[in-house]
C-alpha positions, 0 to 999 in steps of 0.5 A: 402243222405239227410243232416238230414240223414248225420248228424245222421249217424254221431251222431248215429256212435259218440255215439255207438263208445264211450258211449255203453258198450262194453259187446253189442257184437250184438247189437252196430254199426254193427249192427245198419249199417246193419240195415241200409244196409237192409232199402236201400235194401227194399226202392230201391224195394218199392220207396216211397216218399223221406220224407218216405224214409227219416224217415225210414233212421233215424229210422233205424240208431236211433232203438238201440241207447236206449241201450247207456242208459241200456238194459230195455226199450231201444226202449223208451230210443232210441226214447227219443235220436231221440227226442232230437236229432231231436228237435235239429236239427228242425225236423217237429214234426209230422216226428219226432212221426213217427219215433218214432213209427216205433222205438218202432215198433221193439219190439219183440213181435210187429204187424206192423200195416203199410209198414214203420213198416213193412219195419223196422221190416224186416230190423231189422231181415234181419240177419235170411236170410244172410250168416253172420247169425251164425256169428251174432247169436254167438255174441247175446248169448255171450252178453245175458252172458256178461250182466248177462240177460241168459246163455245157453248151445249150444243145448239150444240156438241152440233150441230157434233159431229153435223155433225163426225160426218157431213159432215167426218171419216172414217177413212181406215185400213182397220182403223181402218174395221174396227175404230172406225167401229161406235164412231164410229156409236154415239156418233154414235146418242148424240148424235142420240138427245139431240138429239131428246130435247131437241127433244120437251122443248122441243116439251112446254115450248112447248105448256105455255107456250101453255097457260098464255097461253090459260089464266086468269091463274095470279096471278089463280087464286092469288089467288081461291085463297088469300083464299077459303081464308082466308075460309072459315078464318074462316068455321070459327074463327067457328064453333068460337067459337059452338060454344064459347059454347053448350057453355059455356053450356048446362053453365051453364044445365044446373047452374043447373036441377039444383042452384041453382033447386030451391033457391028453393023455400025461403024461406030462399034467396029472396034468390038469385032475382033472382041466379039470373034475371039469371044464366040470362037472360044465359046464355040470350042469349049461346045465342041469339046463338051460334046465329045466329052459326052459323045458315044462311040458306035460300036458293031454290035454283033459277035460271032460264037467262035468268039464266045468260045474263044472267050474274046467278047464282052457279053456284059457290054450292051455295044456289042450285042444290041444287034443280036438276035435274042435267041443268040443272045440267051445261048451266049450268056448260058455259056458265061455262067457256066464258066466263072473264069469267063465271068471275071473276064468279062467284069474285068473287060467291062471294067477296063474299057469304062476306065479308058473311057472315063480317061478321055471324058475327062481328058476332054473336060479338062481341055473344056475348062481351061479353053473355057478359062483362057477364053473368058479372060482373052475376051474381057482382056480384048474388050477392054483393050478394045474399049481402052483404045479404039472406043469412040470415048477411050473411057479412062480405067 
C-alpha cells in the first residue's frame, strides 16, 4: 500500500467514525471498507499501472465521504473532500481530477465512460452479488427512513430491488461478469421466490376471507355454541343432582326394611310405626320426583317432508327422527344447509325446548330437596316425640 493510500485510509476512517451522522446505517465506514475490499479484488484481476491502481484506491476510500456534508449532492461534497485533502498532501493535480471524476462516476444513473469508471462502479455495487446482500440491504431502507428521504413497506422495497436487479444495474467489468453476476441471480431468485410466497399467501388469506363473508356469522356460531353447551352443562349437573337423591334415598329405604320395620312386629316398638311410615313415605317421594327429574319424554319420531319445507321440525333433535329412514333422513338435513335461515331456526328451536326442559328438571329437584329436607327433619322430629313420649323408657332429653 502506497503512503498516500495509507494516509487516506486513516483520514477517511477519522472522519466517517466521528463526523457522519449516525442515522447512515448503509452508507458509513463499512461500507466504504467493502468498497475497498471489492477495488482490491477487480485490480488483482486487471493489473493496471500502480498510478492507476492508486487513484482507483483513493476514490475508492473518498466516494461517500460528501455524506459527512449532507445527503444532496454528496458525490460533489466527496470530490471537494479528496480535493483538499489531496492539495494538502501535494498530490499531482491532473491525478487529483482523476479521481474526481471516477467519484462523481458513482452517480446512480451514470455510464462509465472508461475501465477505472467501470472499475468503481462495479465495486460500489459489488453488495447485489455477496451473501451480506440482504443484510445491506435491511441497513439502506432503515437509513432512507431515519433521515426523513422515504418509507417503504416490506413488499414495496422488496419490489424496487427486483426492479433494481432487473431493469437499472449491471456489471460493467468483465471479471465482475464472470465472477458476481451468478451471485447477483441467486439473490435475485431470492427475492422473486418471496414474492411469489407473498403472493399465494395473500391469495389463501383473500380466499378465507371470502369464506367467512359467505359463511354463517362466526359470532352467531359462538354464541349457539357457547349457551347450548351451557345448557347441557346444566342438563347433566341436574342429572347428577337426581342421581344423587335416589342413591341417597334408597340406601334409606333400603336400611328402613332391613333393620327398622322387622322390628315393629314387636309390641313393645309400636310407638316407631308412625316415625318409620313418615320417614320411608318422604323417602319414597323424594325417589319419585328424582326420577321425573330425569325421566325422558317419548316423542314420535317421525315428520313428513311437507314439514321440511314448511320449516316446522327441529332436524338437530334426535326425537324427532330416530324413527326415520336413512335415506329421508340425509334429504332433509341437504334441504337445511342450503337454507341458513332454516339453520338459525333450527339451533334456535334446540335452544329453546332444552330450556324448557332445564326449567322442569330443576323445577323437579327443587321440589326433590326440599321434600327431602322437610321429610328429614319430621322424622327425627317424629322419632324423638315418639321416644319422648311413648317409648317404653320415655329417655330424658
Amino acid at each position: 500500500m502506497s503512503e498516500i493510500v495509507e494516509k487516506a485510509e486513516n483520514f477517511v476512517t477519522e472522519i466517517l467514525e466521528n463526523q457522519l451522522d449516525s442515522k447512515f446505517l448503509y452508507h458509513n465506514l463499512k461500507h466504504t471498507q467493502r468498497v475497498v475490499k471489492s477495488t482490491k479484488e477487480l485490480l488483482n484481476f486487471y493489473n493496471l499501472a500502480p498510478e492507476e491502481e492508486e487513484k482507483l484506491l483513493l476514490t475508492a476510500w473518498f466516494h461517500d465521504t460528501g455524506y459527512t456534508r449532507g445527503v444532496d449532492n454528496h458525490e460533489e461534497a466527496s470530490c471537494k473532500i479528496a480535493k483538499d485533502f489531496l492539495v494538502g498532501e501535494q498530490y499531482n493535480t491532473e491525478g487529483i481530477e482523476q479521481i474526481c471524476a471516477s467519484i462523481l462516476a458513482t452517480k446512480r444513473y451514470h455510464e462509465p465512460t472508461n475501465l477505472n469508471e467501470e472499475i468503481i462502479r462495479d465495486a460500489d455495487a459489488s453488495h447485489f452479488s455477496q451473501k451480506s446482500y440482504w443484510e445491506t440491504t435491511d441497513f439502506l431502507k432503515e437509513e432512507l427512513e431515519e433521515l426523513g428521504i422515504a418509507r417503504y413497506s416490506n413488499k414495496e422495497w422488496r419490489d424496487i430491488n427486483i426492479k433494481m436487479f432487473r431493469n437499472e444495474h449491471e456489471f460493467y467489468t468483465d471479471y465482475a461478469k464472470e465472477n458476481w453476476e451468478e451471485g447477483k441471480e441467486k439473490n435475485l431468485k431470492q427475492l422473486v421466490k418471496e414474492k411469489k410466497t407473498e403472493k399465494e399467501i395473500a391469495k389463501k388469506e383473500a380466499l378465507k376471507a371470502k369464506y367467512k363473508s359467505e359463511s354463517p356469522d362466526r359470532g352467531i356460531q359462538t354464541l349457539f355454541r357457547v349457551t347450548l353447551k351451557n345448557h347441557l352443562t346444566l342438563s347433566d349437573i341436574a342429572d347428577t343432582k337426581a342421581n344423587i337423591l335416589l342413591s341417597v334415598n334408597a340406601i334409606i329405604i333400603s336400611l328402613a326394611l332391613s333393620n327398622l320395620i322387622p322390628k315393629l312386629d314387636n309390641p313393645s316398638n309400636k310407638y316407631l310405626l308412625y316415625p318409620t311410615l313418615i320417614f320411608i313415605v318422604f323417602s319414597v317421594v323424594s325417589m319419585i320426583l328424582a326420577v321425573l327429574a330425569t325421566r325422558p319424554n317419548v316423542t314420535s319420531g317421525k315428520f313428513t317432508k311437507d314439514d321440511v319445507k314448511q320449516k316446522k321440525v327441529n332436524l338437530l333433535f334426535f326425537g324427532n327422527f330416530h324413527k326415520m329412514k336413512l335415506d329421508d333422513y340425509e334429504w332433509a338435513i341437504q334441504e337445511l344447509v342450503k337454507d341458513k335461515e332454516y339453520i338459525y331456526s333450527s339451533l334456535t328451536k334446540d335452544l329453546y325446548f332444552l330450556g324448557l326442559v332445564l326449567n322442569r328438571k330443576y323445577k323437579i329437584l327443587r321440589w326433590t330437596y326440599t321434600i327431602f329436607m322437610i321429610g328429614t327433619i319430621v322424622s327425627v322430629i317424629a322419632f324423638g316425640i315418639a321416644f319422648r313420649y311413648f317409648g317404653p323408657e320415655r329417655f330424658e332429653f
